[in-house]
Each structure stands twice: as C-alpha cells, then as structure tokens.
N, C-alpha and C positions, 0 to 999 in steps of 0.2 A: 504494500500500500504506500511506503514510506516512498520506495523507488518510484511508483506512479505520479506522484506530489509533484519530485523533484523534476521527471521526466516532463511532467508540465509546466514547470517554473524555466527548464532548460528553453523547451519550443515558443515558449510567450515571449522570453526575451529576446532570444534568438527572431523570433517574425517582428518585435518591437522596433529593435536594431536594424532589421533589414527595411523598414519603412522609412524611417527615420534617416537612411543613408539615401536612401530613392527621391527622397523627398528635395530636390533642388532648388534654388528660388532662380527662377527665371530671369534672366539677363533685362531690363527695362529698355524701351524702344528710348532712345533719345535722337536730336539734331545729327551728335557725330555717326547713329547709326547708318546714315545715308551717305557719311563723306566716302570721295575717293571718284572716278571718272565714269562719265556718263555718257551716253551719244545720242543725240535727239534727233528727231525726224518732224520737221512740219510736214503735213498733207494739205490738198486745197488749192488754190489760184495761184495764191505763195506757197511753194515749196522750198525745201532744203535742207539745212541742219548745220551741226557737227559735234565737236566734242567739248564737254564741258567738265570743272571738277568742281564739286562740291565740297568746302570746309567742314573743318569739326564741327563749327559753330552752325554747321546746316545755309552760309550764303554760299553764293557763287556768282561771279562775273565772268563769262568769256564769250570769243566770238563766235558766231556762227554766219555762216551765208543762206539768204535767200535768195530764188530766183523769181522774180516776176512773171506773170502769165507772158508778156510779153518777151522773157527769156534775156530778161536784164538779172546779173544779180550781184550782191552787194554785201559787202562787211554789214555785218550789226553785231551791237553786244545783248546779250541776255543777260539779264540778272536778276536775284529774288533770292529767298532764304527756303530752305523748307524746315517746317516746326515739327514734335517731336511726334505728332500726330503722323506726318507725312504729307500735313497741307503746305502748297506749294503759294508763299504768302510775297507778296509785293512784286510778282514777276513780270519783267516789264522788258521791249525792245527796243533799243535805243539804234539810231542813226544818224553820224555826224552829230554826235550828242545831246540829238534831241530823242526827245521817249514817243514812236511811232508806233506801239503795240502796248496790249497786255496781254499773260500769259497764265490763266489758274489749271489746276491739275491735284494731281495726288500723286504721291509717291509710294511704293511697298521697300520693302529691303532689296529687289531687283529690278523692279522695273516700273514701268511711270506711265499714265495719260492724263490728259484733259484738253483745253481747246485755250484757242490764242483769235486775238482779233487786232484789226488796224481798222482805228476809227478815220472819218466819218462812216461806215458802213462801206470800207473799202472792200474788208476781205474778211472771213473767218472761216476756221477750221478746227483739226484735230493735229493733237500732235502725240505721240509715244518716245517713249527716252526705256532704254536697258542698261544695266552697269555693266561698267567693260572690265 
C-alpha cells in the first residue's frame, strides 16, 4: 500500500514537472519583430516597387520606383512605421520631396498587404510586400 502512495506521489510530480517545463511564455509581437528587409510590389495604373528595410523601432525610409500607366517611372521614397500590432501607421510616398501618396496595410511576421492611393483621385491600388 505504502509503495502504491509513493508510486503516486513519484507520477504527480513527475506529470507536474513535465507541464511546468512545457509551459513556455511566448515571445510578445513587438515593432522590432518586423525589422530587417522587405520587397514590395504596387499593382494598378502605378506599378513597381523595391526593397525596403525596416528598423527595430518598426520605421522605414527607402526608395522604391514606380512606373506610370504611361511607362514613365521614377525615384520615390516610402516611408511609415509599422506598430507592434503590424499596423502599417503614417505611410506615405514622397517625390522630389513632396508626399504624393498614402500607403495603409498590415503586416504579419512575413508578409504584408493593403492599398496605397495618389490623390486627387489619380490612382489606387493594392500592394503586397514579403520578407526577404
């Protein structure tokens, strides 16, 4: 009987300990989970893209090219922050330093959509971005 006691005080703790080791706390989503380099793709009237990198801090400035329907195409920068949600917050396209776009979206831990527009009711679309 005594052995039976013990034989179950051995299995309790024994399954106790093995939960308790199983039991990890999961890594929390932050800004820097998204840093590091990306390639984005506009679709739509304006098309183009390129590469961009993402800070710790979840901003990023760089450039990318668009090409106009009529097959002009040109330096712009993109820039915006993404928060730790993976909202793609303040993104905007600049040219010749003025801001001729916005840009909202979402981010996952690999990969990205939403849509971008150039006002007055120029152009809009979709765009998708993947980490490279």
């Amino acid at each position: 009987m005594i052995q039976i006691i013990k034989m179950k005080k051995i299995l309790t703790f024994t399954i106790l300990g093995l939960f308790f080791i199983s039991c990890s706390k999961d890594n929390p989503v932050t800004s820097a989970s998204y840093q590091g380099n990306w390639r984005i793709t506009f679709a739509g009237s304006y098309s183009g893209g390129g590469l961009f990198t993402i800070k710790n801090d979840g901003s990023f400035s760089d450039n990318i090219i668009l090409v106009s329907p009529q097959g002009d195409s040109s330096r712009n920068v993109f820039t915006g922050t993404i928060s730790s949600n993976g909202a793609l917050q303040d993104g905007k396209i600049f040219f010749g330093g003025n801001q001729v776009g916005s840009v909202t979206g979402l981010f996952t831990l690999n990969s990205a959509s939403g849509m971008w527009s150039l006002p007055p009711n120029l152009s809009s679309s979709t765009w998708t971005a993947n980490r490279q």
